[in-house]
Structures are given as structure tokens and as C-alpha cells.
TORKOL-4160 file (C-alpha; in steps of 0.2 Angstrom, whole numbers, padded with zeros to 4 digits, m for minus):
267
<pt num="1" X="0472" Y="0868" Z="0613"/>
<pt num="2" X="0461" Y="0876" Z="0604"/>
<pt num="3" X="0460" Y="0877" Z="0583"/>
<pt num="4" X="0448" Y="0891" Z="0579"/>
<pt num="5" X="0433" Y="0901" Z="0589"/>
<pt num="6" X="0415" Y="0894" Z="0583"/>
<pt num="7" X="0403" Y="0903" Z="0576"/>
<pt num="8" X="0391" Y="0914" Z="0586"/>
<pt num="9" X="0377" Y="0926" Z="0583"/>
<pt num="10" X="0366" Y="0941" Z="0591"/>
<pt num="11" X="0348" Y="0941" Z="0587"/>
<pt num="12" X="0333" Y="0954" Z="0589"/>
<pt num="13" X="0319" Y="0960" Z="0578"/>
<pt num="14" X="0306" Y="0952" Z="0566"/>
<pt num="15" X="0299" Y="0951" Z="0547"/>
<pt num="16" X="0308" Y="0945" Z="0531"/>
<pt num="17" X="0321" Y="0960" Z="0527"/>
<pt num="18" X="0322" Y="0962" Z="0547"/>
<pt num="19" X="0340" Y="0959" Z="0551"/>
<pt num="20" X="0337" Y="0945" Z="0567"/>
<pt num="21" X="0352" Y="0937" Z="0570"/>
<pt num="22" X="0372" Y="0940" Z="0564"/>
<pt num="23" X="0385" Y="0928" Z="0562"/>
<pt num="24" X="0403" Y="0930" Z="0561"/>
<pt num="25" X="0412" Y="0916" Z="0553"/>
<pt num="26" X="0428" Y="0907" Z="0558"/>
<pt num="27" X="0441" Y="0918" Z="0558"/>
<pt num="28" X="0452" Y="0912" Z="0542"/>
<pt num="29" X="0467" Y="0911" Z="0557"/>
<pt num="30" X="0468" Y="0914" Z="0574"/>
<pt num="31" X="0482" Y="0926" Z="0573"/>
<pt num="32" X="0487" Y="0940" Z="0564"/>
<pt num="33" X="0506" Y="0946" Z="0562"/>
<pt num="34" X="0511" Y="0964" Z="0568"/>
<pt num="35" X="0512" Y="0972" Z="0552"/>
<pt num="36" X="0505" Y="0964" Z="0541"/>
<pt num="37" X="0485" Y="0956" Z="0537"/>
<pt num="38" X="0476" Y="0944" Z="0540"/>
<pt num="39" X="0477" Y="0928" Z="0532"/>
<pt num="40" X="0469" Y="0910" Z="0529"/>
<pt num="41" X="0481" Y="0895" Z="0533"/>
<pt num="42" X="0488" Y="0895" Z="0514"/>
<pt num="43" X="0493" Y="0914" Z="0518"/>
<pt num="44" X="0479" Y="0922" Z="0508"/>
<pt num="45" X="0474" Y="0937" Z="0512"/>
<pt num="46" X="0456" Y="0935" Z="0519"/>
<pt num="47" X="0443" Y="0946" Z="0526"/>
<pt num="48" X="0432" Y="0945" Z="0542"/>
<pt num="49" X="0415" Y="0939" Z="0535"/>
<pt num="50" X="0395" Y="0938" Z="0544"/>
<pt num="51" X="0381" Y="0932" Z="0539"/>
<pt num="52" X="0364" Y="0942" Z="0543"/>
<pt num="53" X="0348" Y="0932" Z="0546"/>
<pt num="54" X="0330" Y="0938" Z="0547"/>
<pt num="55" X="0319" Y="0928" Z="0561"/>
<pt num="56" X="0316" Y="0915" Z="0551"/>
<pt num="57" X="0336" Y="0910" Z="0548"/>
<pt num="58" X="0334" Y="0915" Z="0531"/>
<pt num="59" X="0349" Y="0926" Z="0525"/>
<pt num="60" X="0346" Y="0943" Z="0521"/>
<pt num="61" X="0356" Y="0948" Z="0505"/>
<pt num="62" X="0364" Y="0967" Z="0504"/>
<pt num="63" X="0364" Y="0968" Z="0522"/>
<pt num="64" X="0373" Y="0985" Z="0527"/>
<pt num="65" X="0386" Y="0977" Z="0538"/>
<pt num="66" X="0399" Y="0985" Z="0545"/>
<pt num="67" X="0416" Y="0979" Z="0553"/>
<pt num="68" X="0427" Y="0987" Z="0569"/>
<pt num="69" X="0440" Y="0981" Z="0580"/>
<pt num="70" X="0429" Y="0984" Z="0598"/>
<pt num="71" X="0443" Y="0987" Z="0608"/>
<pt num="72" X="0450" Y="1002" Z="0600"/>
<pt num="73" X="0448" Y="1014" Z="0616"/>
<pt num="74" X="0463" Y="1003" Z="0625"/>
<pt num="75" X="0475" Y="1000" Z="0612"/>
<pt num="76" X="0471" Y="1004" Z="0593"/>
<pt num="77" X="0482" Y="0989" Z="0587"/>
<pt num="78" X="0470" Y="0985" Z="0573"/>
<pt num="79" X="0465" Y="0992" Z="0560"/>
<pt num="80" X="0448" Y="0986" Z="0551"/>
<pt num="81" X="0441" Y="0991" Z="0537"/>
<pt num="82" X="0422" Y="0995" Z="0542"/>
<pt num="83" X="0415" Y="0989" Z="0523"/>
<pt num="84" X="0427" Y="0974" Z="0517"/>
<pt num="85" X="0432" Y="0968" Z="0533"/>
<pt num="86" X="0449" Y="0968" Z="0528"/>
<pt num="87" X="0459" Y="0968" Z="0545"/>
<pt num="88" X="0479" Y="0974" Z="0548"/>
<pt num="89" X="0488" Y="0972" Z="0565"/>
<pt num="90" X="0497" Y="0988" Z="0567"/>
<pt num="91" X="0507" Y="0986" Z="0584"/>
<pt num="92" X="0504" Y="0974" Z="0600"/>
<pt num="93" X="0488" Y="0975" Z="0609"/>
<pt num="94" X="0492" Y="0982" Z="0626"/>
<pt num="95" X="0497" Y="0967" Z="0638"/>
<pt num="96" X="0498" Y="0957" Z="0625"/>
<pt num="97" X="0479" Y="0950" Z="0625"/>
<pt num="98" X="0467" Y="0945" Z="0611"/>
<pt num="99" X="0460" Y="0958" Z="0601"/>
<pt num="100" X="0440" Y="0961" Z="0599"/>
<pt num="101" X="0433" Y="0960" Z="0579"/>
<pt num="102" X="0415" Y="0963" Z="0580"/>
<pt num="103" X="0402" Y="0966" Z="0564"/>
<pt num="104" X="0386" Y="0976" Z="0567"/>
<pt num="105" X="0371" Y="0978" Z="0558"/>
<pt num="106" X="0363" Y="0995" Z="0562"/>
<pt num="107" X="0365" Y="1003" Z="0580"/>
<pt num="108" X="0361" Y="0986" Z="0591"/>
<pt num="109" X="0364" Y="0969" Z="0582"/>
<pt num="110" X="0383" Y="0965" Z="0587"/>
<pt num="111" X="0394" Y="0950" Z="0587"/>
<pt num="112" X="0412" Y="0948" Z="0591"/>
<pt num="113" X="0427" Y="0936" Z="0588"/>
<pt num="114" X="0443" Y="0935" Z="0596"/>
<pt num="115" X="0461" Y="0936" Z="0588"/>
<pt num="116" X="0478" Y="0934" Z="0594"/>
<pt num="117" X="0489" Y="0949" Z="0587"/>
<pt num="118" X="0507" Y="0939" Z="0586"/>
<pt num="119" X="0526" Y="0943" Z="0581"/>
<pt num="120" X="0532" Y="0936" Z="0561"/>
<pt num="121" X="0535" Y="0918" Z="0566"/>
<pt num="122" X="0552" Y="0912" Z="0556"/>
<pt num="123" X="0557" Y="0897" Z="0563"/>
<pt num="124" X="0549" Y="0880" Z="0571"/>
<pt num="125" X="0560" Y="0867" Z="0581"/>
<pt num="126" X="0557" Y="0853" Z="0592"/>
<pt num="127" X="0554" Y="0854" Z="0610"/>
<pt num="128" X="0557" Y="0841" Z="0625"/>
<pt num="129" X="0569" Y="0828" Z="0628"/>
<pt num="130" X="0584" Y="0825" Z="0613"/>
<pt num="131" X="0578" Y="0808" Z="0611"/>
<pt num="132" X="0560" Y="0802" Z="0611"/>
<pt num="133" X="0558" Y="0787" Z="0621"/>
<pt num="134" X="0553" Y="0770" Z="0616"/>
<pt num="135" X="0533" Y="0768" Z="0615"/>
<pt num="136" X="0527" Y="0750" Z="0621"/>
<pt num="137" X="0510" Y="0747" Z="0615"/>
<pt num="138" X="0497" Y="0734" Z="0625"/>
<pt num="139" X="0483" Y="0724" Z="0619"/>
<pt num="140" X="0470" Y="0734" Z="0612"/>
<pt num="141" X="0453" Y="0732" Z="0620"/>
<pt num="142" X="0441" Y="0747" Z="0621"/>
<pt num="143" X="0442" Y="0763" Z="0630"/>
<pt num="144" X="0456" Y="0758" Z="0641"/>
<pt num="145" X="0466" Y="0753" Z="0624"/>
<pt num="146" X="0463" Y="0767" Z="0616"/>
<pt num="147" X="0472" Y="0776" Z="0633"/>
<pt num="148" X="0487" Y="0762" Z="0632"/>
<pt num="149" X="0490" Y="0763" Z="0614"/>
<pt num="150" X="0490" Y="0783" Z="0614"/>
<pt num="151" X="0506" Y="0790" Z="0613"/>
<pt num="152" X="0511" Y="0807" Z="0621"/>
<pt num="153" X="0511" Y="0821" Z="0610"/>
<pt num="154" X="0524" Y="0825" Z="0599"/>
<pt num="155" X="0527" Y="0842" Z="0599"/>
<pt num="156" X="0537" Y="0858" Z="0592"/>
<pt num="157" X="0539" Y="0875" Z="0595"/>
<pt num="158" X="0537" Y="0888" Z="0585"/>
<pt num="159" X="0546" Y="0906" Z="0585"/>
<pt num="160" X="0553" Y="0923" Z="0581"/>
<pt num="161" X="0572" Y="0922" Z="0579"/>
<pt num="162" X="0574" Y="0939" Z="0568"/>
<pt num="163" X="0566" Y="0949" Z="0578"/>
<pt num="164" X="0575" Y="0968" Z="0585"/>
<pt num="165" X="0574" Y="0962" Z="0601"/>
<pt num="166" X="0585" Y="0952" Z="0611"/>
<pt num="167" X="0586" Y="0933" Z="0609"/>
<pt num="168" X="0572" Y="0921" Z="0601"/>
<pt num="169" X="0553" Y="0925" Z="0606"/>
<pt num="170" X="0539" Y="0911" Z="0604"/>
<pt num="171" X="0524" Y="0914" Z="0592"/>
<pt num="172" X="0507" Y="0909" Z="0602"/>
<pt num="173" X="0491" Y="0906" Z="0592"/>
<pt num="174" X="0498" Y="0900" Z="0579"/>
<pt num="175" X="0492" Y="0885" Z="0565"/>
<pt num="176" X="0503" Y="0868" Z="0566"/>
<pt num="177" X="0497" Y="0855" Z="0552"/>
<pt num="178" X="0504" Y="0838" Z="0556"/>
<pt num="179" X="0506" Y="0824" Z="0543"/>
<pt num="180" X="0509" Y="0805" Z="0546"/>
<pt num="181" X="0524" Y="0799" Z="0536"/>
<pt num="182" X="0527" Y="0780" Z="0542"/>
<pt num="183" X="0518" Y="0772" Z="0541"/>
<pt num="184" X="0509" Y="0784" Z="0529"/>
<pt num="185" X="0491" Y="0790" Z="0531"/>
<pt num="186" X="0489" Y="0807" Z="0521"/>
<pt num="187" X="0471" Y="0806" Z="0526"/>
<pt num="188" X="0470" Y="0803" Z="0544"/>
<pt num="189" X="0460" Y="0790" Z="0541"/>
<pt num="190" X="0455" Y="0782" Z="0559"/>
<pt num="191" X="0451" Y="0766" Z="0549"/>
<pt num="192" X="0473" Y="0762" Z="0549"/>
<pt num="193" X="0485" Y="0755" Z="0561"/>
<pt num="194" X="0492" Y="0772" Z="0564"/>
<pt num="195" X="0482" Y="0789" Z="0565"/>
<pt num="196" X="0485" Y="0807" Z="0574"/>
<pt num="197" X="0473" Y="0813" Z="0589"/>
<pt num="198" X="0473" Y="0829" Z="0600"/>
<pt num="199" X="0471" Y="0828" Z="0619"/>
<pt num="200" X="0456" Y="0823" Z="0618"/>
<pt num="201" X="0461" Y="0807" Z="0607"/>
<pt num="202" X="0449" Y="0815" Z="0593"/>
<pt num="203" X="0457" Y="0813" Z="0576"/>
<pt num="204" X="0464" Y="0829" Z="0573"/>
<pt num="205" X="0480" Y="0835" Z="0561"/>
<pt num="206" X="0481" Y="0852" Z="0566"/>
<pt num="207" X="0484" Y="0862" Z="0581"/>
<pt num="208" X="0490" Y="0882" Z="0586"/>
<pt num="209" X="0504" Y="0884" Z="0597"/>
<pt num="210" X="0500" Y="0887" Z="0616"/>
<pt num="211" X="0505" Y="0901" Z="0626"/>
<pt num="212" X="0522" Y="0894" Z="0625"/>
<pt num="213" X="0525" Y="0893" Z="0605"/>
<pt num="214" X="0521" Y="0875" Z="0607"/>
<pt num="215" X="0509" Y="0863" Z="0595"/>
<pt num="216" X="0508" Y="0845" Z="0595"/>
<pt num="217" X="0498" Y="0830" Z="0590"/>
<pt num="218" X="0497" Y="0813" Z="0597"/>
<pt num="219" X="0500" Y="0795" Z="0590"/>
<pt num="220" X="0486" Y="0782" Z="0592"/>
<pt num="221" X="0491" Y="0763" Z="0588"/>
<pt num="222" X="0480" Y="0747" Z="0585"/>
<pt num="223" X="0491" Y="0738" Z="0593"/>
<pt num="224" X="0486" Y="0721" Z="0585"/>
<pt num="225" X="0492" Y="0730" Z="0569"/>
<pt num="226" X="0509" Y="0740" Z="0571"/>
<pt num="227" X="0522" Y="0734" Z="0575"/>
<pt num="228" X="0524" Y="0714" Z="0572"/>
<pt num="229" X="0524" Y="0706" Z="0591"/>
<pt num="230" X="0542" Y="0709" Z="0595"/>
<pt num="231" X="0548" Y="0721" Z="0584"/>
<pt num="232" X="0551" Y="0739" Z="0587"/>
<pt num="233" X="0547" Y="0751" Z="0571"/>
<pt num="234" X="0548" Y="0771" Z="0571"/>
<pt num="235" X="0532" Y="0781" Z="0566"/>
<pt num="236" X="0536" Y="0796" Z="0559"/>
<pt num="237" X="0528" Y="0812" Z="0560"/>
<pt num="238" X="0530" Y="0830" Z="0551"/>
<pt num="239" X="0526" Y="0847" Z="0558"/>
<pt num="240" X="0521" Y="0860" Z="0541"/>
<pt num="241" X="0522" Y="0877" Z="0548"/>
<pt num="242" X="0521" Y="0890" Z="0534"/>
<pt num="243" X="0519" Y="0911" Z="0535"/>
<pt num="244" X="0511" Y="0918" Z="0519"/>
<pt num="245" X="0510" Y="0901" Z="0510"/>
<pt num="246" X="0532" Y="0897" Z="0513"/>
<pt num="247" X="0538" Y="0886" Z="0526"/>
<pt num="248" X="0546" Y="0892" Z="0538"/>
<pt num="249" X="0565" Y="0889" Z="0544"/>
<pt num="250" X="0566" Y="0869" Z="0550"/>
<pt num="251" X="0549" Y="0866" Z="0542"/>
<pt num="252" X="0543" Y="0853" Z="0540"/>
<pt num="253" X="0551" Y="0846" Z="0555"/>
<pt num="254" X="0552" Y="0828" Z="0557"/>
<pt num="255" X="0550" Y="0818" Z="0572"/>
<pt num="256" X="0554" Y="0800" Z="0575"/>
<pt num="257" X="0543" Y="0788" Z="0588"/>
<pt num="258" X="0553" Y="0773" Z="0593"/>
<pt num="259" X="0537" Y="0760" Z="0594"/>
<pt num="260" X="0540" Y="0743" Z="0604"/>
<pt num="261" X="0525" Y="0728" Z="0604"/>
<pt num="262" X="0534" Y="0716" Z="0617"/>
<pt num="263" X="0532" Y="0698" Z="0614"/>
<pt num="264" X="0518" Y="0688" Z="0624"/>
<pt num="265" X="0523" Y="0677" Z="0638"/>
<pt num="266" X="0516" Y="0659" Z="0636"/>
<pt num="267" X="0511" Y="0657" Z="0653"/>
């Protein structure tokens, strides 16, 4: 799953004040509730912001940009102030899709970014079996350890419980930060016996919710390190999930992972 959309950038034109290139930056979240702005992770409220470049990548100062929601012709879900950047989700984009943000500099230089316009999420609980099952962990040699030793991912599920509707609706696109508690690593720091990784075992704390309201990180063991031969140990792992800077109900959510490191046979 994806965190946040990377930067990209138009270009045209020449000469020192001679807007080339525009930049968008990363969206401060990749969602926006309905009715409200948006935000940075902390809850802040924080504008859409682009760079402008001349052709030499220098940036132009003063540059008259101007911010829009490009797909107002389908749905006008989002309003965007055109000078601050400032965006507000007024309603569902139609079909539930991503919504446009684009910054323009004069009538041809255009850029655009994606975001995902989403109900209030209010609650965040875990997903999958009742019980996590027993991870065994096996000697730790290269790729094929790094594989053996990585844990499936522990996940939750994050959604709107209080909504009008009927019944609870998931929350997609939205931040999950994940922390290691036991044995703690507050850093992530690949360096310990315990550390977090995505799907593509890179080290990585924090994820958004899939289509299905789910997040989740995985747990990568050095086996020769946790737990002692024989012994089975828990490594625990908290999910923070906050909306405007407070977490929400269940948050943090704990989650246990029973660790086993069987005993060598003496052949």
C-alpha cells in the first residue's frame, strides 16, 4: 500500500523569471474528511503547496500560482481556495473516486495530485483471526532469511461507526503509524533484533488503510537474536490512529505476536 503520491512537475519555457517547471508537494495526507479540511498527520490544518522553477531549477519566488480542484465539472466535492491552497471536502466525489488537485502557473504550466475524499474515521480494531498464531523463526542467512524470519503483517481496520447510515463503514486512504513496544524500538532502528517492514520488507512504520479500511506492518526477526533457542516470547506492536491530533476509539490498538525459536536437533 501506498503512503503518499511523489512529487511531480510540468515544464515549458525559458529565462531566469520564466516559470519552467511546477512542483506540487506531498500532499500533507492522502485523505480529506467530508466536511471538514485538509490536514497533516498531527491534524494541522495544511494547505496544498508547489514550487515553481525557471529552466534552470532555480526557484522563482512571488510566483503567481493559483490552486483548483480539476474535476469540478463531474462532481464539485472540493472546494480549493485558488490563492492559499487551502482545500475543504464538501460532499463524496461521485463513485467514490480520488479527487484531482492541480496548481497552475499562467494559462499552460499544470500539475496535479491525487486525494481520496473519505467519511470521519472514529474507531480502529483488529482484523483476522481472534488469535495470532505462533511465529517460528529459522536460521538467518541472507535473502531467504530475511523471507523466513518475516512475519505476516499485523493488521487493523479502521472505520466510521457514527455515521447516519446504517451499520459501520471503513475509512480507505487513511494514515496508520505503527510503533514497536517489546521488545521496544521507538526508532525502527534496522540495526535490532526486532524491526517493522512493509510488503516489500522495507523498513517502514507507517501505512493508510486499503480499499478495505485495512493497515498493517510486518515484523522482521534476526533470528539469532530473539527469542532464546527454545523459548517462545510475544512481540508487541501498537497501531496510533488519530483524527485532528486525538486518537481514535481503540487507539492505540495493541497487538500480541506469539514468537517461537525451536530448539536445534543434534544430529
Amino acid at each position: 500500500m501506498l503512503v503518499l503520491v511523489s512529487a511531480a512537475c510540468a515544464e515549458v519555457g525559458s529565462g531566469p523569471d520564466v516559470p519552467a517547471a511546477i512542483e506540487i508537494a506531498e500532499l500533507p495526507s492522502p485523505s480529506v474528511v467530508i466536511g471538514d479540511t485538509l490536514r497533516n498527520i498531527a491534524g494541522v490544518v495544511t494547505p496544498v503547496r508547489a514550487t515553481v522553477r525557471n529552466l534552470s531549477g532555480d526557484v522563482i519566488a512571488g510566483a503567481a500560482v493559483r490552486y483548483l480542484y480539476a474535476d469540478f465539472g463531474r462532481d464539485s466535492a472540493i472546494a480549493i481556495d485558488s490563492v492559499t491552497g487551502i482545500v475543504r471536502a464538501l460532499r463524496a466525489t461521485l463513485g467514490g473516486s480520488d479527487g484531482r488537485l492541480g496548481a497552475r502557473v499562467g494559462a499552460s504550466l499544470q500539475v496535479l495530485k491525487t486525494v481520496a475524499v473519505v467519511l470521519r474515521p472514529d474507531t480502529v480494531d483488529r482484523t483476522g483471526q481472534s488469535a495470532i498464531p505462533t511465529f517460528s523463526t529459522l536460521p538467518d542467512t541472507g535473502r531467504s532469511g530475511a523471507n523466513n524470519n518475516t512475519a505476516p503483517a499485523l493488521t487493523v481496520v479502521v472505520r466510521n461507526i457514527d455515521s447516519l447510515t446504517s451499520g459501520a463503514s471503513i475509512v480507505r486512504t487513511w494514515p496508520v503509524r505503527f510503533e514497536l513496544l517489546t521488545p521496544a524500538n521507538p526508532t525502527n532502528d534496522t540495526m535490532q533484533a526486532v524491526f517493522l517492514v512493509d510488503d516489500s520488507g522495507r523498513p517502514s512504520v507507517l501505512d493508510t488503510t486499503d480499499p478495505s479500511g485495512v493497515a498493517g506492518r510486518r515484523v522482521r526477526i534476526r533470528s539469532a537474536r530473539f527469542p532464546a533457542s527454545g523459548d517462545t516470547a510475544s512481540v508487541i506492536v501498537q497501531a496510533v490512529v488519530t483524527y485532528k491530533g486525538k486518537a481514535l476509539r481503540g487507539s492505540p490498538f495493541r497487538l500480541a505476536l506469539p514468537v517461537r525459536k525451536p530448539t536445534p536437533t543434534t544430529p
